[in-house]
N, C-alpha and C positions, 0 to 999 in steps of 0.2 A: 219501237222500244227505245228509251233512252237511257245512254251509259249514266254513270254518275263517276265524275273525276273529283279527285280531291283539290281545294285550293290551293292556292300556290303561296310561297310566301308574301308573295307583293300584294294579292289580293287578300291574304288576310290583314293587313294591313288598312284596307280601306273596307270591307265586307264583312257583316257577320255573317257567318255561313250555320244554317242550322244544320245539327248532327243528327236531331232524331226525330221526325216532324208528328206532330200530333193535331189532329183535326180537330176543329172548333168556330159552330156555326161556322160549317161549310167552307172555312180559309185555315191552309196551313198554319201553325204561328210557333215560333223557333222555343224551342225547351233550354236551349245554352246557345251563349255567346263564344268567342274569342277574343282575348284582349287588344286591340293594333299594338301593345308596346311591347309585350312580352311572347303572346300565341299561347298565354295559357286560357284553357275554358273556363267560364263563368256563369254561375245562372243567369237565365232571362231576367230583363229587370235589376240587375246587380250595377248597383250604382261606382262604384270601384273593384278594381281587381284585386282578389285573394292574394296573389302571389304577388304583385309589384306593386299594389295601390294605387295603378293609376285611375284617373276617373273612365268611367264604361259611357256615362249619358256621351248623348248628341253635343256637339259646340256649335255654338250660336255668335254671329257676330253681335259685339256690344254694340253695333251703330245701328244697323237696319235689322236687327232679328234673324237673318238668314242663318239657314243650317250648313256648317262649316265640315270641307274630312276630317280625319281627326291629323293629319302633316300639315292642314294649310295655313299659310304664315301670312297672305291678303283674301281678304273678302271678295267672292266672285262675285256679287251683287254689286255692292258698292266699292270697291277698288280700296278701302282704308284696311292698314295694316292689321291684322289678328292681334287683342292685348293678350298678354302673357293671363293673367286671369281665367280669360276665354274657354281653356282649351283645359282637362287635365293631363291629357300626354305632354301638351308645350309646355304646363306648370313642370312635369317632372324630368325634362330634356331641358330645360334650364336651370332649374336646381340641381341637377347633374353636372353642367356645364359651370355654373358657380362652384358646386363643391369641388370640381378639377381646375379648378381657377386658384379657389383658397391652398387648397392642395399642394401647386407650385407656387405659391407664393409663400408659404411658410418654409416651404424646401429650399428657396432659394434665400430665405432670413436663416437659416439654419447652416447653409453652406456659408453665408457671409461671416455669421459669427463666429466659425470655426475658423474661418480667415483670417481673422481679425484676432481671433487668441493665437492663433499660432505666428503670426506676423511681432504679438504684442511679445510673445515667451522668445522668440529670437533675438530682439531687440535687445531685451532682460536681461539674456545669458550674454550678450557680447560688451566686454569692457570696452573702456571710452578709452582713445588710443592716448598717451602718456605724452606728455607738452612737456619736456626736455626744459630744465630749468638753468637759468644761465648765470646765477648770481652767486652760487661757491657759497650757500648758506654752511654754516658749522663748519669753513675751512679749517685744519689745526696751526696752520702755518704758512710762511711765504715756500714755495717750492725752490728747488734749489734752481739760483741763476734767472729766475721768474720777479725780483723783486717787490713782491709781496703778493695780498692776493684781496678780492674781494669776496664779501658780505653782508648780508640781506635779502630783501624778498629779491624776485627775480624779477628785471624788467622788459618792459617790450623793447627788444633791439633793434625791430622793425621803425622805430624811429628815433633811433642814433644815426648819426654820422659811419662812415664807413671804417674811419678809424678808431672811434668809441666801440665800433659792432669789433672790431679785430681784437681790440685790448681785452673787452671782457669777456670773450670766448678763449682770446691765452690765458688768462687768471683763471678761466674755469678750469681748464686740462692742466696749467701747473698745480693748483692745488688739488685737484685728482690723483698728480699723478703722487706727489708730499702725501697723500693718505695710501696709497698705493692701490686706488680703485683704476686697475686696468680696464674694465668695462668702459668707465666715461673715458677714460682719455682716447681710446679707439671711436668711440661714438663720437666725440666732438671734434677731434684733433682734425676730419674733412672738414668740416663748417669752420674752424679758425681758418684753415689754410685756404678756406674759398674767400672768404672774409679778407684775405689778405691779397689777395689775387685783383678784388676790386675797388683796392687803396688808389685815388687818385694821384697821392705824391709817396715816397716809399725813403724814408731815412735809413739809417745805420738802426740807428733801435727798432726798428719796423723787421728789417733782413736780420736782429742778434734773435726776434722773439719767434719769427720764422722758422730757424735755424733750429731752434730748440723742441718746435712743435714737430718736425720732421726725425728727430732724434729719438723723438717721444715714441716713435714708432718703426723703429730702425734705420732712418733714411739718411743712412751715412752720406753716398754723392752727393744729394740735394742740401745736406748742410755743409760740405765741405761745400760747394760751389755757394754757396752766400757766403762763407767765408773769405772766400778770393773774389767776391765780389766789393767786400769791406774793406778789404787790404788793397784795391785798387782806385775806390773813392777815395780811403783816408787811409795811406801806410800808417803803421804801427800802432793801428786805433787797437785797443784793447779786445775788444770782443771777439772780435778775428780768432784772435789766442783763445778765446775763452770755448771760442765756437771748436777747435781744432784740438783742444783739450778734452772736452766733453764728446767728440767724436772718437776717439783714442779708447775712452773709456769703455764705450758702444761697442767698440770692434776689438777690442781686448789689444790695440797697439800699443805696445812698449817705448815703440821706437817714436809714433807719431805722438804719443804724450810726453816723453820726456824734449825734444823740442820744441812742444809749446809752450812748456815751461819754458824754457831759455828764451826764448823769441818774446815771453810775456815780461819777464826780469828786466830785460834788455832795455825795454822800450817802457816799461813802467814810470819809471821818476817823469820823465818827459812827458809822457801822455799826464799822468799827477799834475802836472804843473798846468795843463790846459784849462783842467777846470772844468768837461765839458758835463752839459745837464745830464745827458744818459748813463754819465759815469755816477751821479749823486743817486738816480732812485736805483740803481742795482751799486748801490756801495756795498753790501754784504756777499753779495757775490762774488764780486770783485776781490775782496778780502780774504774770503775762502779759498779762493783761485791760488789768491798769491800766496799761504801758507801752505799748501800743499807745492806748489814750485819751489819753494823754499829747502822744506823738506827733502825734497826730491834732490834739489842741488847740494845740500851738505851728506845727505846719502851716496850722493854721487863724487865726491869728492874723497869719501873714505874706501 
């Protein structure tokens, strides 16, 4: 007597196993199939499968006619590859294979573009960093002791001369400072002072505009010390006083203003008489200097 075991999955994969045999002229002949792609049953003779559509017939090689399993991917007869055609399981194992193909490939067009908008909206929202303008557009006036001031558009400093880049960063902070924008004169007052630092040759008016730009921001020593640097190139040059005046004023000294006044009196006529060019573009300075020493000495006298 023989048992009857049920197929296995692998075999039903390649065998139709009949369920319910029915005699006919004297041979078995199977009443239902299995699908190889899914293992659902199908009538005999069912050309495709109910449940997954794959096709049921035999595959045939396109070159030599032979009957093919329904996985084989070369012809055992002739050795040339299985066409896709061929087969209905390989028609629907490769249309499967495509549709998971299309599948990440739109998924990964889909990540891009969110990339790409959220890349573009960062960019949007971040301002373009602010280019510091050097030209003292709409100054109201010369700054006090700064002898005047420029404007117009702003130019590239990047190709001035060292001493052109120094002057028109002090014209920018003195008249900053004549409107009383402390923002810029803290923001540029390092850039004049580097500005001046890589002066090839360094005059008296180079060290009076220094002096000023250091004042600009409290640096009482550093402008007294160009002051006794002026008073050692050239005793009794003017600025000196001017520098040790305007220091006085910073530090609220009584003592250290009311002799820079006398020191300025003193040596005024003679220095006048020199003539020299740094004394013509800060003539208003100069002027204003001396009527407050003035003051200051007839005050002092009463």
């Amino acid at each position: 007597m023989k048992l009857k075991t049920a197929a296995t999955p692998r075999e039903r994969g390649y065998l139709s196993a009949p369920t319910r045999p029915a005699k006919h002229n004297g041979m078995t002949q199977p009443s239902t199939i299995s699908c190889a792609t899914c293992g659902a049953v199908a009538q005999a003779g069912a050309k495709f499968c109910g449940h997954c559509g794959a096709s049921l017939g035999p595959r045939r090689c396109s070159h030599c006619g032979a009957e093919l399993s329904s996985r084989a991917r070369f012809c055992h007869r002739c050795g040339r590859p299985v066409a896709s055609g061929a087969a209905g399981v390989g028609s629907v194992g490769s249309s499967t294979m495509r549709s998971e193909q299309t599948a990440w490939i739109v998924a990964a067009s889909v990540v891009a573009v969110l990339i790409g908008v959220i890349v573009w909206w960062v960019a949007r929202g971040t301002p373009a960093p602010a280019t510091p303008e050097m030209a003292n557009p709409g100054a109201g006036g010369a700054a006090p002791f700064a002898g005047g001031s420029s404007a117009g558009a702003a130019p590239d400093i990047s190709q001035m001369s060292p001493r052109e880049r120094f002057d028109r960063l002090f014209n920018r902070v003195m008249s900053a400072a004549d409107r009383g924008d402390s923002a810029t004169v803290k923001a540029f007052t390092p850039m004049a002072l580097g500005a001046y630092s890589q002066l090839d040759t360094i005059d008296v008016d180079a060290r009076y505009h220094a002096a000023l730009l250091t004042l600009g921001t409290g640096g009482v020593p550093a402008a007294l010390a160009l002051a006794d640097t002026i008073e050692q190139i050239q005793p009794g040059h003017l600025f000196g006083f001017l520098i040790r005046g305007t220091a006085a004023d910073v530090a609220q000294n009584d003592t250290m203003r009311r002799k820079a006044y006398r020191d300025f009196l003193r040596h005024y006529q003679a220095e006048e008489r020199a003539n020299r060019p740094e004394y013509r573009e800060h003539g208003p300075a100069i002027e204003a200097f001396k009527k407050k020493a003035e003051k200051d000495s007839v005050n002092g006298k009463r």
